[in-house]
C-alpha positions in Angstrom: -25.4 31.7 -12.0 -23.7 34.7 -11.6 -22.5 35.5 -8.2 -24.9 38.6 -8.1 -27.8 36.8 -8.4 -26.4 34.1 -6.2 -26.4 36.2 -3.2 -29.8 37.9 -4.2 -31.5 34.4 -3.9 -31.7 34.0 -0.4 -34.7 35.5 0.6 -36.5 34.3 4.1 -38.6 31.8 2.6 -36.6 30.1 -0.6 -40.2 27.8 -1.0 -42.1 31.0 -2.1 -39.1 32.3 -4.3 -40.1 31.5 -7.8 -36.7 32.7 -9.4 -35.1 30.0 -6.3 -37.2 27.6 -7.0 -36.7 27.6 -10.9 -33.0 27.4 -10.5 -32.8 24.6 -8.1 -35.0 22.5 -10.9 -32.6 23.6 -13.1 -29.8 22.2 -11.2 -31.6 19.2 -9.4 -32.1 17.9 -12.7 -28.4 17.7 -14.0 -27.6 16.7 -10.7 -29.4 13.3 -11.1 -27.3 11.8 -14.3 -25.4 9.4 -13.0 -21.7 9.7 -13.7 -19.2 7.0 -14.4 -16.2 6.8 -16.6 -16.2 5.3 -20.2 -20.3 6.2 -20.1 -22.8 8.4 -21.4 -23.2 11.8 -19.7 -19.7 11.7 -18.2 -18.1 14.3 -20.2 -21.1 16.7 -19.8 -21.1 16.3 -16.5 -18.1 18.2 -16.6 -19.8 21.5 -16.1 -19.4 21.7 -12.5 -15.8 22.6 -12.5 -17.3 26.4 -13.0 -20.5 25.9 -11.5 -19.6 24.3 -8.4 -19.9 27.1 -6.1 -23.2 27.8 -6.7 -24.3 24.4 -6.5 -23.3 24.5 -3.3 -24.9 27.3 -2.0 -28.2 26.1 -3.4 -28.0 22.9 -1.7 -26.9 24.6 1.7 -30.0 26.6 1.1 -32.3 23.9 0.6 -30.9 21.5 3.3 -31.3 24.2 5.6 -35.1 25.3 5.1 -36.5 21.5 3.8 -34.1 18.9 4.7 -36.8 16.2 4.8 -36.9 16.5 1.4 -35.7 12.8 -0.1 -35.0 15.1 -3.6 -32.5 17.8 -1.4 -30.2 14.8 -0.4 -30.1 12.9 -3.8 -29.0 16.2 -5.4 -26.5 16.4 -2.5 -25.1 13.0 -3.4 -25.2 13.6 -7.0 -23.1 17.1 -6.5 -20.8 14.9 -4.5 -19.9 12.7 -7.2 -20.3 14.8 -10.0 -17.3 16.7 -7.7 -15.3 13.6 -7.0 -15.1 13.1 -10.6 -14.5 16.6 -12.2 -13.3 19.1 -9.5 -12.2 16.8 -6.1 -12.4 18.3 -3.0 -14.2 19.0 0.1 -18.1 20.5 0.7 -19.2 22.6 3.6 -22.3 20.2 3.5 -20.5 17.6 5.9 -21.6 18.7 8.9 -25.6 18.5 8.2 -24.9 15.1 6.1 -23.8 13.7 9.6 -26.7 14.6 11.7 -29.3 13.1 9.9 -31.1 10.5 11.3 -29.3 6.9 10.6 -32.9 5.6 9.0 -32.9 8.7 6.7 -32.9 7.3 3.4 -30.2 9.2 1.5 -27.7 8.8 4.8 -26.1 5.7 3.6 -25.4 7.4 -0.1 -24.7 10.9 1.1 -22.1 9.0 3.1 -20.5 7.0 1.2 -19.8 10.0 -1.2 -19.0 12.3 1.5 -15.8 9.5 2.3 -15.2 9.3 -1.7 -14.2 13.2 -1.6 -11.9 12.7 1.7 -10.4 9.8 -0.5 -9.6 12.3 -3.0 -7.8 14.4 -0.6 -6.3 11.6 1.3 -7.4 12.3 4.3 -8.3 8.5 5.6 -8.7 8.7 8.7 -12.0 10.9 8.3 -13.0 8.4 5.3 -12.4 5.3 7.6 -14.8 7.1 10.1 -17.4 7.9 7.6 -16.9 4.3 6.0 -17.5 2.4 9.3 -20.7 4.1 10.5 -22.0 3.5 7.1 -21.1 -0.1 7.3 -23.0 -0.4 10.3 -25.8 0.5 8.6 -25.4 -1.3 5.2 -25.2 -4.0 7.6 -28.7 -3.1 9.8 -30.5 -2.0 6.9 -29.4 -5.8 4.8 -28.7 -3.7 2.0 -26.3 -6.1 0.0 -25.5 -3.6 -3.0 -24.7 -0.7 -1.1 -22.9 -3.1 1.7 -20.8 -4.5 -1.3 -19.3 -0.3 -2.0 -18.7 0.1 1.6 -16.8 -3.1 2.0 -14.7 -2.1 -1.3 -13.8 1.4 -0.1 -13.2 0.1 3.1 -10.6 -2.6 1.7 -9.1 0.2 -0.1 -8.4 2.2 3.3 -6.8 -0.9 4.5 -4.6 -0.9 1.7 -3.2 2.5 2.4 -3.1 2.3 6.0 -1.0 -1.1 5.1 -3.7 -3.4 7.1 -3.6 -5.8 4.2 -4.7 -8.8 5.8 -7.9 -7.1 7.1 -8.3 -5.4 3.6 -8.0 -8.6 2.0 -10.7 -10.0 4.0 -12.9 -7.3 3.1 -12.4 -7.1 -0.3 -12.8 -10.9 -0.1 -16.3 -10.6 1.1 -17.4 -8.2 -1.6 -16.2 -10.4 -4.5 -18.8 -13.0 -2.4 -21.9 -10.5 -2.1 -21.5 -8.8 -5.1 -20.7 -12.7 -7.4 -24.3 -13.8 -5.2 -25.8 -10.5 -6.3 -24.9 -11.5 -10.3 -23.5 -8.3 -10.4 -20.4 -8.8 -12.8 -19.3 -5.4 -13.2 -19.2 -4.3 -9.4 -17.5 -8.1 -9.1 -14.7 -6.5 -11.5 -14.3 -3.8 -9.5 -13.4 -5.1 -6.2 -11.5 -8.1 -7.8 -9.4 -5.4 -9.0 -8.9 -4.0 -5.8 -8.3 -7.3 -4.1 -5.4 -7.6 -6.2 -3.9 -3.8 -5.0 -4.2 -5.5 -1.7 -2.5 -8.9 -2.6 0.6 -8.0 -4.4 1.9 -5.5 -1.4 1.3 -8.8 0.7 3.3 -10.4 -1.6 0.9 -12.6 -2.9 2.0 -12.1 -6.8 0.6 -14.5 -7.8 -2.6 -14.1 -6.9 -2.9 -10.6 -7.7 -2.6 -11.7 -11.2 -4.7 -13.9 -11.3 -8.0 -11.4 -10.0 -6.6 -9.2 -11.9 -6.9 -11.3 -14.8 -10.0 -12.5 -13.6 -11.4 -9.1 -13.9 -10.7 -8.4 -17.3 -12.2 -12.0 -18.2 -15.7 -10.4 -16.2 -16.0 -7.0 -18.5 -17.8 -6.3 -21.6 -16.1 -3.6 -24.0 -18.3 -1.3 -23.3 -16.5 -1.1 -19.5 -13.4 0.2 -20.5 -13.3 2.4 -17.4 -12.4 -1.1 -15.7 -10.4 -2.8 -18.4 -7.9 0.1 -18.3 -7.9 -0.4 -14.3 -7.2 -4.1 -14.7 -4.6 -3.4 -16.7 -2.7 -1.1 -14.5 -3.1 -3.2 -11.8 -1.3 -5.4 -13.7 1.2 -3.5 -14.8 2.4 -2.9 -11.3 2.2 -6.7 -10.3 4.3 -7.7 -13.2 7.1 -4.9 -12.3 7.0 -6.4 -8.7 7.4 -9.5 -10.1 10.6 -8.3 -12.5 8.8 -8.8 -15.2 9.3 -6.0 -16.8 8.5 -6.0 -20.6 5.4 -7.5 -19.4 4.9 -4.7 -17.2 5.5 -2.4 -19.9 2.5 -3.8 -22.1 0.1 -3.6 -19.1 0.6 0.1 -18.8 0.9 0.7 -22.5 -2.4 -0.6 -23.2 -4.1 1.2 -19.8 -2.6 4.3 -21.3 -3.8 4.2 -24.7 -7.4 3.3 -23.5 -7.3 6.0 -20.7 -5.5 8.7 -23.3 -8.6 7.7 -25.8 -11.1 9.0 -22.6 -8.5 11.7 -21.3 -9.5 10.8 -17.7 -6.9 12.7 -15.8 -6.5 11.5 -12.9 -5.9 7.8 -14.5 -3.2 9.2 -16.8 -1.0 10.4 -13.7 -0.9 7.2 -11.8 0.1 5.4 -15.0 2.5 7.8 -16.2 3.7 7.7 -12.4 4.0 4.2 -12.8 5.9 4.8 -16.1 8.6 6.8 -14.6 9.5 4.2 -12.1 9.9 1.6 -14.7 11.9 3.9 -16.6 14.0 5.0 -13.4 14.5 1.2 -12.8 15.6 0.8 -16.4 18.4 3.5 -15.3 16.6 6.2 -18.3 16.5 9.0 -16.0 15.3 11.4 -19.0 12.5 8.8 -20.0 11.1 8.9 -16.2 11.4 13.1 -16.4 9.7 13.6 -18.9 6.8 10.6 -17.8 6.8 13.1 -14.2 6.0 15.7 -16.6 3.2 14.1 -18.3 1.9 13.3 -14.7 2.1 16.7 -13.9 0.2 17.9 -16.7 -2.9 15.2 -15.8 -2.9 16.6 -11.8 -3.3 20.3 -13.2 -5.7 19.3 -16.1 -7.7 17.3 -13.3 -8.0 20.3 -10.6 -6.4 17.7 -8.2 -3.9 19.2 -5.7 -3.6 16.3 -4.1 -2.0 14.5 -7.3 0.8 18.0 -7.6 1.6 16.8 -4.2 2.1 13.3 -5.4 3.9 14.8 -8.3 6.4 16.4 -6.2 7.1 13.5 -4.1 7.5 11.4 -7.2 10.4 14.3 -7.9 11.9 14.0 -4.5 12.3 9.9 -4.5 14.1 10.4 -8.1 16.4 13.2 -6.3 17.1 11.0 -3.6 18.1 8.1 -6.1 20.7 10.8 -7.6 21.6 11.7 -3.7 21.1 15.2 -4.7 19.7 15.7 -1.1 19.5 19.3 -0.7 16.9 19.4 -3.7 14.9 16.0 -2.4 14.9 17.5 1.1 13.3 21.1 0.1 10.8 19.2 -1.9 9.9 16.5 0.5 9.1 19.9 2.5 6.8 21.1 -0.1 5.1 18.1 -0.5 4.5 17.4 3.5 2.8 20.8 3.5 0.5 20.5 0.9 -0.3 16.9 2.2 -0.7 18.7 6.0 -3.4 20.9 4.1 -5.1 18.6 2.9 -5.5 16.6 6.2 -3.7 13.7 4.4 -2.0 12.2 7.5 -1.0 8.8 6.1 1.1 10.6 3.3 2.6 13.1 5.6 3.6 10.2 8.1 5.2 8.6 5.0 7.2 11.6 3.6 8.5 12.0 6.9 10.4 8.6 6.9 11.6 9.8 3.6 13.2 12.8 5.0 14.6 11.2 7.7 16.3 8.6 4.9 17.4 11.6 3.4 18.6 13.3 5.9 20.7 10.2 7.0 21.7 9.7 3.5 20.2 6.1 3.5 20.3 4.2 0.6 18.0 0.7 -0.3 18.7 -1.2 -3.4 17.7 1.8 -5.5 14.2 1.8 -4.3 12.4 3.9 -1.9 9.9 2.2 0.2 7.3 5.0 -0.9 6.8 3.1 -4.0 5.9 -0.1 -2.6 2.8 1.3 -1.9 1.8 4.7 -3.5 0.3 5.5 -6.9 -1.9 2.0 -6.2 -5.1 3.2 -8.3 -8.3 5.5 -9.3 
């Protein structure tokens, strides 16, 4: 929709505007395919990287003038993860999301995709907030499927706020619900993420086997997942030393997430490359796997990933204690990450420049990579 006839449709009563009316259809309708890796539709879904704006204004329209409408807040939801997907970042829609009544049927959904896009911007603290109220009402409503998500996402912002134990529980309790439930594939998913919470606790061994686990659950057609397993394991077999093994994992999550060319995927396991290959002492191998990375973030619209990009840069300066260069880039990468309201990541660059800045040194490894680059 050009951005002529955009502004055009906004007359005082958008119900009685045929032209409006025709055009949210149009829009509604796409807006209701849902959108997973690995699955049909997901590649055509694409289309909202250029149409995003408009989209948006539609739905601010329409949640302003009907927002009883059950159909208004589905499409909201589905722009939402069409976005988290395809273009990630934030929507002005936020603020009307929150005040809708808590026993307004799309609340718990509109939610928990309105904390998916502060995931993708890493800011946590607003997802955690999000995450909690909807828990609370999972919980109320006895809504065991949707209380099964909330519980995952929420073990996943334990995992980067380094709360393990309490992620661990959580995650825990959605492997229970969703293995009651029969529901093998959302079983997978927050196996896999009980095992990004186990191996930082140093519990290597059983990271691998849920991770394993996982794999064992999937059907081929759920490659989405398979390739996440995979990388999981990757990183628990490096933390482990075992590094050929490590090696393989990655290989294979590459090669299937290559095959898909899901973007954001591809950076964390070519991140994940480049530390193997930094470990290996093949600084040129873990440039050019930074490049690759690179190439994913900008391909994906994701400025948080550039920012991860450039910290990845600044931790491989700081091995070569060239600490000028790590020091302006750890700047550059603590004001995109203050941009995007992504306080964990700024609080953690800042104890990198503070190693730099005191020259410290720790076996080789920065403590930044204990815990970053964890998953999609």
């Amino acid at each position: 929709m050009p951005a002529p006839i955009r502004d055009h449709l906004s007359p005082k009563d958008p119900m009685s505007a045929p032209l409006l009316c025709s055009t949210k259809e149009h829009y509604f309708t796409r807006l209701s395919v849902d959108v997973e890796p690995g699955k049909p539709g997901f590649d055509e879904a694409r289309w909202i990287t250029s149409e995003d704006v408009n989209v948006e204004h539609l739905l601010d329209v329409f949640t302003t003038t009907d927002p009883t409408s059950g159909g208004v807040w589905g499409a909201c939801a589905g722009f939402m993860e069409h976005l988290y997907w395809h273009k990630p970042r934030l929507v002005m829609l936020g603020p009307k999301i929150e005040v809708l009544p808590d026993d307004h049927p799309s609340k718990l959904e509109c939610f928990l995709h309105l904390s998916l896009l502060f995931r993708r911007v890493g800011n946590h603290m607003e997802r955690k907030r999000l995450l909690t109220h909807a828990l609370k009402l999972s919980r109320e409503r006895g809504d065991d499927r949707q209380l099964v998500r909330i519980l995952r996402e929420l073990s996943d912002v334990h995992l980067v706020r380094r709360r393990f134990k309490k992620g661990i529980r959580q995650a825990k309790e959605a492997v229970e619900i969703s293995e009651r439930l029969g529901d093998t594939v959302e079983q997978a998913r927050c196996l896999i993420n009980l095992a990004w919470l186990l191996h930082p606790d140093n519990q290597l061994d059983a990271a691998e086997g849920v991770a394993s686990r996982a794999i064992d659950l999937l059907e081929k057609d759920e490659q989405f997942l398979v390739c996440r397993s995979h990388h999981v394991l990757g990183v628990i077999y490096r933390c482990k030393g075992e590094i050929e093994k490590a090696i393989n994992h990655l290989t294979v999550a590459l090669r299937i997430a290559s095959s898909f060319n899901w973007p954001n995927l591809l950076f964390w396991i070519q991140f994940w490359l480049a530390v193997l290959s930094s470990d290996k002492g093949r600084p040129e191998d873990a440039h050019a796997h930074i490049e690759h990375a690179k190439l994913h973030a900008v391909n994906g619209n994701d400025t948080y990933l550039l920012a991860h990009e450039t910290w990845l840069q600044v931790v491989f300066l700081h091995r070569q204690h060239k600490l000028e260069e790590a020091k302006s880039g750890a700047l550059r990468a603590v004001d995109a990450f203050e941009r995007l309201g992504a306080v964990n990541d700024v609080r953690a660059i800042g104890e990198l420049l503070r190693q730099i800045d005191h020259d410290a040194r720790r076996d080789g490894r920065s403590g930044y990579l204990s815990w970053i680059g964890r998953r999609w």
